[in-house]
C-alpha positions as CSV (number, residue, x, y, z in Angstrom):
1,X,-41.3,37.8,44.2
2,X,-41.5,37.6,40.4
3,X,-43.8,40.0,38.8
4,X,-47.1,38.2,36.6
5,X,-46.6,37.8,33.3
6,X,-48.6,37.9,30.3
7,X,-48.6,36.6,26.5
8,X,-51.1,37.8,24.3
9,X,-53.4,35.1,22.5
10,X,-52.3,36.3,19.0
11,X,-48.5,35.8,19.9
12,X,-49.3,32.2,21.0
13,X,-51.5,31.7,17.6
14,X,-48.1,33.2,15.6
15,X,-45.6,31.1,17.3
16,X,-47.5,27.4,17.0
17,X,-48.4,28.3,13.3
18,X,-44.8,29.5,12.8
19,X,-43.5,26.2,14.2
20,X,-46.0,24.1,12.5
21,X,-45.2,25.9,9.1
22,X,-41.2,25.3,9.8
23,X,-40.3,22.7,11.9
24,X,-38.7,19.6,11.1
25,X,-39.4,17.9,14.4
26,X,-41.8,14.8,14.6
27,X,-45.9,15.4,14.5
28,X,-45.7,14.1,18.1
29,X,-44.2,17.2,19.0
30,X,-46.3,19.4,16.8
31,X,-49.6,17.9,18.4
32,X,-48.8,19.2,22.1
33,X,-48.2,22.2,20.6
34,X,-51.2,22.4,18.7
35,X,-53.7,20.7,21.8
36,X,-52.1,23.0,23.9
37,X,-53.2,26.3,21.7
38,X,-56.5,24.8,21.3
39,X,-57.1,24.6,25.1
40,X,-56.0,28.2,25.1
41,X,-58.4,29.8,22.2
42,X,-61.7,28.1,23.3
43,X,-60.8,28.8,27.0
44,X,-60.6,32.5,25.8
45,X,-63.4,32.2,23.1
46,X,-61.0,32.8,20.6
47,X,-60.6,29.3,18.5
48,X,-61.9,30.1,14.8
49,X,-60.8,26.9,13.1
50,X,-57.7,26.0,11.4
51,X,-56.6,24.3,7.8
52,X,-54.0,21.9,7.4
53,X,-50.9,23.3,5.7
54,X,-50.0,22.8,1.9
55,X,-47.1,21.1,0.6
56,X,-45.6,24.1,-0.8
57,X,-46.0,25.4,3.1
58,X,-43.8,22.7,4.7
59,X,-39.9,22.3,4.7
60,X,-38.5,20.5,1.6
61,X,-38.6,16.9,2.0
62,X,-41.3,17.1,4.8
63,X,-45.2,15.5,4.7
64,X,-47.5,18.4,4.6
65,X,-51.0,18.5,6.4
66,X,-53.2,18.2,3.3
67,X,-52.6,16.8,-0.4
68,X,-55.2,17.7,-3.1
69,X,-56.2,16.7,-6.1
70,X,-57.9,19.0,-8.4
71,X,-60.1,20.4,-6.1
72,X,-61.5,17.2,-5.9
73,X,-62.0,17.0,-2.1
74,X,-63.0,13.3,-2.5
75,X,-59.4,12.9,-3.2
76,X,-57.5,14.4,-0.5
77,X,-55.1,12.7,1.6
78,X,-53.5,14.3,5.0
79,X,-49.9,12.6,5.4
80,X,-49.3,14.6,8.6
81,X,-52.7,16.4,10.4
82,X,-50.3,18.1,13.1
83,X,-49.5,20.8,10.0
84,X,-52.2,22.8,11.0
85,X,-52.6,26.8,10.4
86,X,-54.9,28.3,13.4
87,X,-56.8,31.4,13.4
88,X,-58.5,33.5,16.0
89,X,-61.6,35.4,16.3
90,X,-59.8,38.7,16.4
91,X,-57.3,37.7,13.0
92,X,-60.0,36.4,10.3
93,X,-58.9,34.1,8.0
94,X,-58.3,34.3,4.0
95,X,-61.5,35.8,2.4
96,X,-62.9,33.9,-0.5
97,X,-62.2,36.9,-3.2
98,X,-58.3,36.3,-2.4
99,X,-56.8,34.6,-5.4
100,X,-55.2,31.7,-3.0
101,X,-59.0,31.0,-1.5
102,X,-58.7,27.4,-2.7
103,X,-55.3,26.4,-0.6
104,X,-56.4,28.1,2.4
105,X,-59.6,26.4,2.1
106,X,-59.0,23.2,0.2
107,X,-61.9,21.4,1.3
108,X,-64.7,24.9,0.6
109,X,-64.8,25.0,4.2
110,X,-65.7,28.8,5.1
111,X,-64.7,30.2,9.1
């Protein structure tokens, strides 16, 4: 009989972020992905929000999650939502004294 195996949470959060940040597959496929890691954190009490990724976050030639327009979040457009960056409870997100605050949080939305 096969012994039980385990995966932490934060290898789970790595490898759907790492897949939504690279992949060149359709958002179909990135949506399972990303439902299925959302069942996961707030079944553990570990889902602390996500952003959508930038276009300077997504292969060439790809739709990103989020388009803004001068910080004018009126403005912004989201070609493809399944770009999605996740965080956990235990791995906070981008603080808003880090010089890149406004493209992890393009719409001022604080986790």
């Amino acid at each position: 009989m096969a012994s039980k195996k385990t995966i932490k949470v934060q290898d789970l959060i790595d490898i759907v972020n790492r897949r939504n940040k690279h992949s060149t597959c359709s958002p179909e496929v990135r949506k399972g992905w990303n439902s299925l890691l959302e069942e996961v954190l707030h079944k553990t009490d570990n889902y602390n929000g996500f952003n959508f990724l930038a276009p300077d976050e997504v292969p060439e030639g790809e739709k990103p999650g989020i388009e803004c327009f001068n910080q004018d979040t009126s403005k912004n457009v989201f070609p493809d939502e399944s770009r999605k960056v996740f965080y956990s409870v235990k791995k906070a997100p981008v603080k808003q004294d880090d010089p890149n605050w406004h493209n992890a949080y393009p719409m001022g939305i604080k986790l």
